[in-house]
Residue frames as a rotation matrix with the C-alpha (Angstrom) as fourth column:
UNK 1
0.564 0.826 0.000 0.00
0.826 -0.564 0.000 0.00
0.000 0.000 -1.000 0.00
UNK 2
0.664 -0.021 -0.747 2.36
0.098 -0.989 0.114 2.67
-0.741 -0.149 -0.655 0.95
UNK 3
-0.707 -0.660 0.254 4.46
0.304 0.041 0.952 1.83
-0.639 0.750 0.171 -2.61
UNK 4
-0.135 0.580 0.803 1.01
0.953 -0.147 0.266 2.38
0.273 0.801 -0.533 -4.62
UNK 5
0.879 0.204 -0.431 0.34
0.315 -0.927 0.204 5.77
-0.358 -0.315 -0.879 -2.51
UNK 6
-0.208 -0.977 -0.046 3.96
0.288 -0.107 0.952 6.34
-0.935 0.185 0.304 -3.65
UNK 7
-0.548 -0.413 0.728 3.22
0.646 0.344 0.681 5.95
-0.531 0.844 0.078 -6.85
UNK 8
0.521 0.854 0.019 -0.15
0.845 -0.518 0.135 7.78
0.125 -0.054 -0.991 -7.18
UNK 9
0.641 -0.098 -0.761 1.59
0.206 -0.933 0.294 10.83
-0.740 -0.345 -0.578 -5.39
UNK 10
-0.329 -0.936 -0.128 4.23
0.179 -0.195 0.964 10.67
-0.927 0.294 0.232 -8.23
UNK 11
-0.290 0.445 0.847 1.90
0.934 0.327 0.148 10.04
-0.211 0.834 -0.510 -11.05
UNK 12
0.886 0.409 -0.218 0.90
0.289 -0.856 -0.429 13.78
-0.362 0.317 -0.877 -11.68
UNK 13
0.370 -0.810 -0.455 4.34
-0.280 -0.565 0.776 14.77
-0.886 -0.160 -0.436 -11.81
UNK 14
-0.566 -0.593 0.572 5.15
0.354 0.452 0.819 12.55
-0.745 0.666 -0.046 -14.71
UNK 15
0.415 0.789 0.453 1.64
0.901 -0.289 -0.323 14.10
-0.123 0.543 -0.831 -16.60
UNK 16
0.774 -0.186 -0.605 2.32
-0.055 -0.972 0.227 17.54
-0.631 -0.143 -0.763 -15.45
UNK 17
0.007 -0.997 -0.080 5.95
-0.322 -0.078 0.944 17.21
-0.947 0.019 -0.321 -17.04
UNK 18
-0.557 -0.013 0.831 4.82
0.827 0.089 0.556 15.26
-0.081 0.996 -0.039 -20.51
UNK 19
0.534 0.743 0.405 2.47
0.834 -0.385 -0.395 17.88
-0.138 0.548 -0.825 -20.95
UNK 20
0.693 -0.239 -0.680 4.77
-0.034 -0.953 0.300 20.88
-0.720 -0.185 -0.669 -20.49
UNK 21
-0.519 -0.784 0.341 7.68
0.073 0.356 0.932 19.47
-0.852 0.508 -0.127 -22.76
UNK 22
0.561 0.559 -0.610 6.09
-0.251 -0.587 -0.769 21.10
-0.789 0.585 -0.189 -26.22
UNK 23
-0.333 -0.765 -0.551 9.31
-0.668 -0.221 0.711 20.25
-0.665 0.605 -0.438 -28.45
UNK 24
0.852 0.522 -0.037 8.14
-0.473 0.736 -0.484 18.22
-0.225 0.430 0.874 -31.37
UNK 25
0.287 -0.829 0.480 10.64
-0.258 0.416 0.872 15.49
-0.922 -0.375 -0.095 -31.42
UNK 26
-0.146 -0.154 0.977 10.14
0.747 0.630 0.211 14.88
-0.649 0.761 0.023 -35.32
UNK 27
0.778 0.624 0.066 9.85
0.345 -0.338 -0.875 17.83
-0.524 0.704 -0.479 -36.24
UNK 28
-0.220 -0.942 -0.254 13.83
-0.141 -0.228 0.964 18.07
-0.965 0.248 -0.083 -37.69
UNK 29
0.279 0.603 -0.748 14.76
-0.704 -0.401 -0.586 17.80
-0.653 0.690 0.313 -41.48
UNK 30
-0.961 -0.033 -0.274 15.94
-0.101 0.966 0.237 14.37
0.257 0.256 -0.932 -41.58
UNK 31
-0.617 0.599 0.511 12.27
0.394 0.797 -0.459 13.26
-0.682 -0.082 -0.727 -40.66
UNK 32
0.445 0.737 -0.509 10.24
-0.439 -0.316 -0.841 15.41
-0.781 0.598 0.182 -43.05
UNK 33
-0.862 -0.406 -0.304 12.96
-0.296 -0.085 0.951 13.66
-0.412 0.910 -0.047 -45.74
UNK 34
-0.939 0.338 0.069 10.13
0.233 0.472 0.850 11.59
0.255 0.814 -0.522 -47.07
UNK 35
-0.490 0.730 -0.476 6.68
0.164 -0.459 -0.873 13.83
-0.856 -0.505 0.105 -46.60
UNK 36
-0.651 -0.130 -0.748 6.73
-0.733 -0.147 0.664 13.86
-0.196 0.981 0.000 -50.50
UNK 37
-0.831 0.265 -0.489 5.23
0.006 0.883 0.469 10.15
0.556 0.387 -0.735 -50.34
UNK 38
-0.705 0.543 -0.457 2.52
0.357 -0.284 -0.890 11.50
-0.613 -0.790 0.006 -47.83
UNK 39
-0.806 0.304 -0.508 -0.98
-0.591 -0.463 0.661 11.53
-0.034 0.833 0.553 -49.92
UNK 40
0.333 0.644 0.688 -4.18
0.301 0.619 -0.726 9.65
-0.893 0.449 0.012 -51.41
UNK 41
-0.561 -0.772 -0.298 -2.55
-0.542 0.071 0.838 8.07
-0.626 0.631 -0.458 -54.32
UNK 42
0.760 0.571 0.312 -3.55
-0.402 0.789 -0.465 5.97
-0.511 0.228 0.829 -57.28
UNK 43
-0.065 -0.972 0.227 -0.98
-0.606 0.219 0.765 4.05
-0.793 -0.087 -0.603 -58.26
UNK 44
0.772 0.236 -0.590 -0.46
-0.597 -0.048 -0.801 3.20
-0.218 0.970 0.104 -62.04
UNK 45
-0.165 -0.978 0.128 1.42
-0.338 0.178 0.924 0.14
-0.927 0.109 -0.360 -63.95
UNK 46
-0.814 -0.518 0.262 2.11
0.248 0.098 0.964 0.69
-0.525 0.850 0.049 -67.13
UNK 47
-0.829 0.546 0.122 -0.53
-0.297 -0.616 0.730 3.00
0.473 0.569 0.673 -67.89
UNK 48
-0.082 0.945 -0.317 -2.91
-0.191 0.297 0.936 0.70
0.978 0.137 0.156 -65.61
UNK 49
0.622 0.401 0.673 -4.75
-0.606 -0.298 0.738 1.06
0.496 -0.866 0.058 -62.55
UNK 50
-0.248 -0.164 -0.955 -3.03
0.132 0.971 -0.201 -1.05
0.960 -0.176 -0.219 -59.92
UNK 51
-0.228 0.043 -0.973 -4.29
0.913 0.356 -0.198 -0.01
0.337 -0.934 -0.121 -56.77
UNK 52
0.593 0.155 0.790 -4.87
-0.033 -0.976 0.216 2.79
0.805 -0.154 -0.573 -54.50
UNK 53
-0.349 -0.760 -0.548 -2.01
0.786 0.081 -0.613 3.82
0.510 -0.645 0.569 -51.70
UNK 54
0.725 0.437 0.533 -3.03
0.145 -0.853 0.501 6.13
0.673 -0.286 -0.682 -48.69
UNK 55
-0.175 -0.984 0.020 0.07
0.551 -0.115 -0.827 7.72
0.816 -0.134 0.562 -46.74
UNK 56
0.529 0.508 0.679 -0.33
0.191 -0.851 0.489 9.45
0.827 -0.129 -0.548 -43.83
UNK 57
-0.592 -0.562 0.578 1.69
-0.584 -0.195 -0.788 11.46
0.555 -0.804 -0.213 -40.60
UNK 58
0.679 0.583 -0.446 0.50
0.229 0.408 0.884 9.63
0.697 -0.702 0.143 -37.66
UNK 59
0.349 -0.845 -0.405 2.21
0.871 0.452 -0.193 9.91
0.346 -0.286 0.894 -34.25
UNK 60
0.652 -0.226 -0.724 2.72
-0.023 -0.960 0.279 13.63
-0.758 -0.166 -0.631 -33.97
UNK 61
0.835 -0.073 -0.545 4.26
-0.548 -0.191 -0.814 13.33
-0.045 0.979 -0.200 -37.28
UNK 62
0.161 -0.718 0.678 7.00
-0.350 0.600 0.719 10.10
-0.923 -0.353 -0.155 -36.21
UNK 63
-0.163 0.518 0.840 5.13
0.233 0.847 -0.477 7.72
-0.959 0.118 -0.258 -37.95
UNK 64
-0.356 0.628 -0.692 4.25
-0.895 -0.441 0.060 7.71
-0.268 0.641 0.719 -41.82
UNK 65
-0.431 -0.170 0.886 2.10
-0.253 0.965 0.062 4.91
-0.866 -0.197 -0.459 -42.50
UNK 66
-0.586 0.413 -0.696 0.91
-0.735 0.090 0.672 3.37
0.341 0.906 0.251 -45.89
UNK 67
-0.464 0.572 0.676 -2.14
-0.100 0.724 -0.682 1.45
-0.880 -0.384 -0.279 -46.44
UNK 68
-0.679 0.079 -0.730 -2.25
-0.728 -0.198 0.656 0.11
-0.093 0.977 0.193 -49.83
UNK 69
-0.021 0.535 0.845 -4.83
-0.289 0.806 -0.517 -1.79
-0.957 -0.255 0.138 -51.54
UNK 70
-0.802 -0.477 0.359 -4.82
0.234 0.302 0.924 -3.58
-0.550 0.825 -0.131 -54.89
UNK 71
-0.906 0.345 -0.246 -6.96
-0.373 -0.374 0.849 -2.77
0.202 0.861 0.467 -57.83
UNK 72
-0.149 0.616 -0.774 -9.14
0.314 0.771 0.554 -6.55
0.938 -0.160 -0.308 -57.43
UNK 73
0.232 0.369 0.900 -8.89
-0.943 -0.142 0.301 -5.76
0.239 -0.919 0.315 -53.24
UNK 74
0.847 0.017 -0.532 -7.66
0.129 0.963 0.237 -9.04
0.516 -0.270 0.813 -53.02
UNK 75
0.150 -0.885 -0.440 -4.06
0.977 0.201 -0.072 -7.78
0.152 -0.419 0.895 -51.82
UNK 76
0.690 -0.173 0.702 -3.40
-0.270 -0.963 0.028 -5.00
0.671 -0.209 -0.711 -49.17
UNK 77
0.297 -0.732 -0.613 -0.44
0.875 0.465 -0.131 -4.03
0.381 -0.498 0.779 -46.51
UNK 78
0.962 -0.258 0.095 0.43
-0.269 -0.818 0.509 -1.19
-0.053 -0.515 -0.856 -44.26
UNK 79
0.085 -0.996 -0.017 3.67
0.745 0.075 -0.663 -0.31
0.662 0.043 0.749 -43.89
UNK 80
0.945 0.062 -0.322 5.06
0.218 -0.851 0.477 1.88
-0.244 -0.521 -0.818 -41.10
UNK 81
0.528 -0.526 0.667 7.99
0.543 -0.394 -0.741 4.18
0.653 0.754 0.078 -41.80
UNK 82
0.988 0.055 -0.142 9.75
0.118 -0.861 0.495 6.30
-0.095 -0.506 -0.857 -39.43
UNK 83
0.309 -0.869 0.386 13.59
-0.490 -0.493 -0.719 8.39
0.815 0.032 -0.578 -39.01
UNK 84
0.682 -0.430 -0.592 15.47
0.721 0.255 0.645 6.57
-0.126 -0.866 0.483 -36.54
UNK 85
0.813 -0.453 0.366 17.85
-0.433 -0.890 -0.141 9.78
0.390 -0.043 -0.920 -35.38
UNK 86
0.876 -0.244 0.416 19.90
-0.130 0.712 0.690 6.95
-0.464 -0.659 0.592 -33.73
UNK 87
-0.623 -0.684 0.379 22.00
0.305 0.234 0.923 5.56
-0.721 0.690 0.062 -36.66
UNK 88
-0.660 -0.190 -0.727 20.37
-0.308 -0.814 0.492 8.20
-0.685 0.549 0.479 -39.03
UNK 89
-0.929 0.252 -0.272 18.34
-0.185 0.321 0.929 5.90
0.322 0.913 -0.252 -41.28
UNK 90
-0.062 0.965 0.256 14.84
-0.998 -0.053 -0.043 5.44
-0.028 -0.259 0.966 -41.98
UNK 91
-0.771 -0.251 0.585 13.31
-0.452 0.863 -0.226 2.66
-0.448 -0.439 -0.779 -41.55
UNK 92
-0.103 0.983 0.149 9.98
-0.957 -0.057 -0.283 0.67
-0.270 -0.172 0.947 -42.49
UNK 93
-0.808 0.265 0.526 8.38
0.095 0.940 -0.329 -2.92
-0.582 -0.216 -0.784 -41.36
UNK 94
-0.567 0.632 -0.528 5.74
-0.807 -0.294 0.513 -3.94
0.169 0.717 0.677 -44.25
UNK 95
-0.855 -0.257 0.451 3.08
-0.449 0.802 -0.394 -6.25
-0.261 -0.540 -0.800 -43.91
UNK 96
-0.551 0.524 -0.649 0.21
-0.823 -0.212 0.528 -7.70
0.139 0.825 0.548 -45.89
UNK 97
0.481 0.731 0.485 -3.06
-0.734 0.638 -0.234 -10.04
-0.480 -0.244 0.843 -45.76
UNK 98
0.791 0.204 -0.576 -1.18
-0.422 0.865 -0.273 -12.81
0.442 0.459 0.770 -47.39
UNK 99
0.938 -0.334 -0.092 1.55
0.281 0.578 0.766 -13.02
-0.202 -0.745 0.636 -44.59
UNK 100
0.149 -0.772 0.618 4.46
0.406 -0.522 -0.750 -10.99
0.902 0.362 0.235 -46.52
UNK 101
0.945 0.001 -0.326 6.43
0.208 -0.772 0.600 -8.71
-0.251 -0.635 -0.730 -44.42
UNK 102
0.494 -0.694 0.524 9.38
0.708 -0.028 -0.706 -7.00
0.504 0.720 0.477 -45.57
UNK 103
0.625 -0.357 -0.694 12.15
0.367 -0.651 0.665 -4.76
-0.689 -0.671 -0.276 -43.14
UNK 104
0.411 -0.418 0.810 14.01
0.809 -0.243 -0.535 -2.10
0.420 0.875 0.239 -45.12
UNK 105
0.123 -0.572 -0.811 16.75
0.701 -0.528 0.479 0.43
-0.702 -0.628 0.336 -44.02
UNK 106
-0.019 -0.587 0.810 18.24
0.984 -0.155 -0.090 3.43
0.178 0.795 0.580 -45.99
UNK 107
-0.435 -0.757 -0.487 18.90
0.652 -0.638 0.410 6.64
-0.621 -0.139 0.771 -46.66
UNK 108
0.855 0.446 0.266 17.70
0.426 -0.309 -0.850 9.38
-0.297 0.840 -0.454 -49.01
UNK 109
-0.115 -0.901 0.417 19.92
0.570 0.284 0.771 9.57
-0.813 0.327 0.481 -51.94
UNK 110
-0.941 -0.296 0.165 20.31
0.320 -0.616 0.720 12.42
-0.112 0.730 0.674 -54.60
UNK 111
-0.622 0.717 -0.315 16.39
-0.783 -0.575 0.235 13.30
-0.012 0.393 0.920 -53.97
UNK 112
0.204 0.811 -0.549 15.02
-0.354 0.584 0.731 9.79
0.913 0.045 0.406 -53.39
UNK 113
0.301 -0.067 0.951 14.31
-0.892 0.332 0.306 8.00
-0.336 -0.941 0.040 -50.93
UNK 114
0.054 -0.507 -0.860 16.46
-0.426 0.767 -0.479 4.22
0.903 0.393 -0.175 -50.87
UNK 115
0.146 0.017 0.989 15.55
-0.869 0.481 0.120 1.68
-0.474 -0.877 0.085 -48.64
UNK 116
-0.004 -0.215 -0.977 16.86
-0.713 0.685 -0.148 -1.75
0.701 0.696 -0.156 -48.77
UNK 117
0.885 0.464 0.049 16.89
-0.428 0.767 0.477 -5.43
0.184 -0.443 0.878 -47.14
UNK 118
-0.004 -0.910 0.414 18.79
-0.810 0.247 0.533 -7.46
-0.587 -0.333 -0.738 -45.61
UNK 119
-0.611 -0.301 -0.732 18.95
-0.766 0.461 0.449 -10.78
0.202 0.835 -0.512 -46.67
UNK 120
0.000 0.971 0.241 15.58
-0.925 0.091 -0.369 -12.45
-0.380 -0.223 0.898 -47.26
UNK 121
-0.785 0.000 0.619 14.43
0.132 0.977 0.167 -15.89
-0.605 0.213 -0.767 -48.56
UNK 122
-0.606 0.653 -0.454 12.13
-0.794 -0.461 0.396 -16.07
0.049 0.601 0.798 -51.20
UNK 123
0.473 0.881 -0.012 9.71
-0.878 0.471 -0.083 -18.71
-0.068 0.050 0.996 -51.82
UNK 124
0.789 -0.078 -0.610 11.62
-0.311 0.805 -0.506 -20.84
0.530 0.589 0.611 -53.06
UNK 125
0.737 -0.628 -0.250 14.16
0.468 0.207 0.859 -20.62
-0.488 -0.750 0.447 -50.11
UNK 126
0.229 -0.812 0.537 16.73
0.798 -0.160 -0.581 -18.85
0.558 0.562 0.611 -52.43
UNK 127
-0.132 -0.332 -0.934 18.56
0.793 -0.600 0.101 -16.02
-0.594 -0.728 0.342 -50.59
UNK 128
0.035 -0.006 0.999 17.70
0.838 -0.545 -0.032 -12.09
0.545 0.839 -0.014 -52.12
UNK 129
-0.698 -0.240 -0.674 18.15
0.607 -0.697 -0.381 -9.00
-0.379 -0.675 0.633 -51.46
UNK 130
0.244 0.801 0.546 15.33
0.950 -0.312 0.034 -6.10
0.197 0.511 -0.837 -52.19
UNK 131
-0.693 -0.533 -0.485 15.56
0.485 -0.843 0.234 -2.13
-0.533 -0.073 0.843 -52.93
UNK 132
0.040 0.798 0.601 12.85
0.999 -0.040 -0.015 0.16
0.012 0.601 -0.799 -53.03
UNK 133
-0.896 -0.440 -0.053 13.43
0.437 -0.897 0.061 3.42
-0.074 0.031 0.997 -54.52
UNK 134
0.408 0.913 0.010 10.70
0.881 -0.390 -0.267 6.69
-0.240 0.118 -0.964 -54.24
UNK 135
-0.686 -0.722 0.089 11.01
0.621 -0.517 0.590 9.46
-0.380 0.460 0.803 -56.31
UNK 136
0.059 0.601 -0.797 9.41
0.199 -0.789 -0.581 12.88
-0.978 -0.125 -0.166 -56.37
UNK 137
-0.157 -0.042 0.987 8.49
0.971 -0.189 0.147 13.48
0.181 0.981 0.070 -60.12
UNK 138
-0.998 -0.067 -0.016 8.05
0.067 -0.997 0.030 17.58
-0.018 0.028 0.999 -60.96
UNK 139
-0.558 0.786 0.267 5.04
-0.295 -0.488 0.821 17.10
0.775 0.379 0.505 -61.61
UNK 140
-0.015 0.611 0.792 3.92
-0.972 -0.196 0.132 16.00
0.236 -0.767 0.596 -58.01
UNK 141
0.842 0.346 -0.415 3.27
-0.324 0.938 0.126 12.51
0.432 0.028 0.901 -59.24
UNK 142
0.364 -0.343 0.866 5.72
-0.883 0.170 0.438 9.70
-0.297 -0.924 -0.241 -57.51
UNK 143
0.473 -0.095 -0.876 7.79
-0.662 0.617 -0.425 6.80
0.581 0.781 0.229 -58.65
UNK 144
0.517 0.116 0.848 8.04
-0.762 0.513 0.395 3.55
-0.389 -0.851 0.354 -56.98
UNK 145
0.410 -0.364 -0.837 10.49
-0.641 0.538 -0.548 1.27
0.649 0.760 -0.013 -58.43
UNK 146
0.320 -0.566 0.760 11.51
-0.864 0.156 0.479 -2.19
-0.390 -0.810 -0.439 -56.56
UNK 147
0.020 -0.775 -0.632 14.29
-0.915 0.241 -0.324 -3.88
0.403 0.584 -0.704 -57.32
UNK 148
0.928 -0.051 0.368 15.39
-0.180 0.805 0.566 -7.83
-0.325 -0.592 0.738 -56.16
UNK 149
0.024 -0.942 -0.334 19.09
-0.831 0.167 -0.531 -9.38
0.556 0.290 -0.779 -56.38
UNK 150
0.834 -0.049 -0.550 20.51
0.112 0.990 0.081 -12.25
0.541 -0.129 0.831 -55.55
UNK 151
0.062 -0.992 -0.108 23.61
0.949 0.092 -0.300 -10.61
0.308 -0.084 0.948 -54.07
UNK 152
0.764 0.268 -0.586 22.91
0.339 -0.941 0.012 -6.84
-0.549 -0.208 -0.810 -53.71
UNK 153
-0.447 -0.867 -0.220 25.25
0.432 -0.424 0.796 -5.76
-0.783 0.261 0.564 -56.10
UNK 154
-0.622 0.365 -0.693 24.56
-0.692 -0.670 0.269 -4.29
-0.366 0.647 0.669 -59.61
UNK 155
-0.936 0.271 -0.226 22.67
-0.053 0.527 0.848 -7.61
0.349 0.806 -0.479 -60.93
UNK 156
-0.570 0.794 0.213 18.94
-0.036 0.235 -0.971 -6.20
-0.821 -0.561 -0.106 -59.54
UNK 157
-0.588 0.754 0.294 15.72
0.566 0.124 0.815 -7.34
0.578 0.646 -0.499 -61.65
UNK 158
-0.890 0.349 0.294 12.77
-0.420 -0.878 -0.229 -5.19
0.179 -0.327 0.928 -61.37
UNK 159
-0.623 0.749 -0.226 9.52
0.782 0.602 -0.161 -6.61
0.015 -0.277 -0.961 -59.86
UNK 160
0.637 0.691 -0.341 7.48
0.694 -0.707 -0.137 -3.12
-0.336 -0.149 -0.930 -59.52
UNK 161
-0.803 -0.596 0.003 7.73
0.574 -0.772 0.272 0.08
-0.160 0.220 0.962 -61.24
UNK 162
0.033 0.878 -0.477 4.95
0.923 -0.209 -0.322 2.27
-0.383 -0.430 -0.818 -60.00
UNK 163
-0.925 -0.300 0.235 3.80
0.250 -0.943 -0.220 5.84
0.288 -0.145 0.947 -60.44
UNK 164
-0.519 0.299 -0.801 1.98
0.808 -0.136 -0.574 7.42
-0.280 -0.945 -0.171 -58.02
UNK 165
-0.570 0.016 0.822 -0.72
0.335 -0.909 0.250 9.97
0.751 0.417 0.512 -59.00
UNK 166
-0.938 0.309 -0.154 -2.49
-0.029 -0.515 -0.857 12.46
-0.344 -0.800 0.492 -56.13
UNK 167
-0.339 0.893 0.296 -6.22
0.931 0.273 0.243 11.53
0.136 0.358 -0.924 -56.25
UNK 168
-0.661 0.342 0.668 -8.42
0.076 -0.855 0.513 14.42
0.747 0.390 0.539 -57.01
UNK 169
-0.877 0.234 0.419 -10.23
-0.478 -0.508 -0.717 16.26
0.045 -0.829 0.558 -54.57
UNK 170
-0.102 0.965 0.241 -13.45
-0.818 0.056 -0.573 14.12
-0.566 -0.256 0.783 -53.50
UNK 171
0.338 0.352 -0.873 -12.70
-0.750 0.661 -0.024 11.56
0.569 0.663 0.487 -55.46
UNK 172
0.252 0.165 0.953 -13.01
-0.848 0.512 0.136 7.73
-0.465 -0.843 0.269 -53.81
């Protein structure tokens, strides 16, 4: 009893004190790097519909999370995103109704964002490596391009080469 009365009598102090502390911890300009990918998207391959991608701050802006769905609805996956200020790099854990999940690290590079994998197993048990670049087009619009390797070096095949367009106002 007199440890919970302890506690209790401390417990304002720790409120009183988050509330007064105003600094937004994300609000630096390594975490806005990728606010670009922050949107209601449709998302286009090769000229055709493939889905729809919604991005948003979450978190006091930490957090961006995606919540894509395919075209059919048969295949969605959130993805959270965030700046680790730690060892500098972003980060983001993906995950999807058909049991996928995919951890990626990186960096923005020359105006994109580059995240990549460690080594993963594919289906077939084969070891790969994965790289998914985003890229701010001028015109607003967004390219997704991910890559796979067997090695991470220069021999990557492409598996997705998105482009992101900003859904019109009111439109569903």
């Amino acid at each position: 009893m007199k440890y919970f009365l302890a506690f209790i009598t401390f417990l304002p102090t720790i409120s009183i004190n988050a509330q007064n502390d105003s600094a937004c911890a994300c609000c630096t300009n390594d975490h806005r790097q990728f606010d670009f990918w922050v949107g209601d998207w449709e998302v286009f391959l090769n000229d055709q519909l493939a889905g729809t991608n919604t991005i948003i701050l979450m978190q006091d802006s930490c957090i961006i999370q995606e919540n894509w769905t395919s075209v059919n609805g048969k295949f969605s996956g959130t993805s959270y995103n965030f700046y680790d200020a730690h060892n500098e790099q972003w980060h983001q854990t993906w995950v999807d109704n058909q049991g996928g999940n995919l951890q990626l690290s990186g960096y923005l590079e020359n105006g994109s964002m580059v995240l990549r994998s460690s080594e993963v197993m594919n289906q077939k048990g084969v070891p790969i490596y994965h790289r998914i670049t985003w890229t701010p087009n001028d015109d607003g619009s967004v390219r997704q391009h991910w890559e796979s390797s067997p090695n991470s070096s220069d021999q990557w095949s492409s598996l997705f080469d998105g482009l992101y367009k900003r859904k019109e106002a009111g439109q569903d």
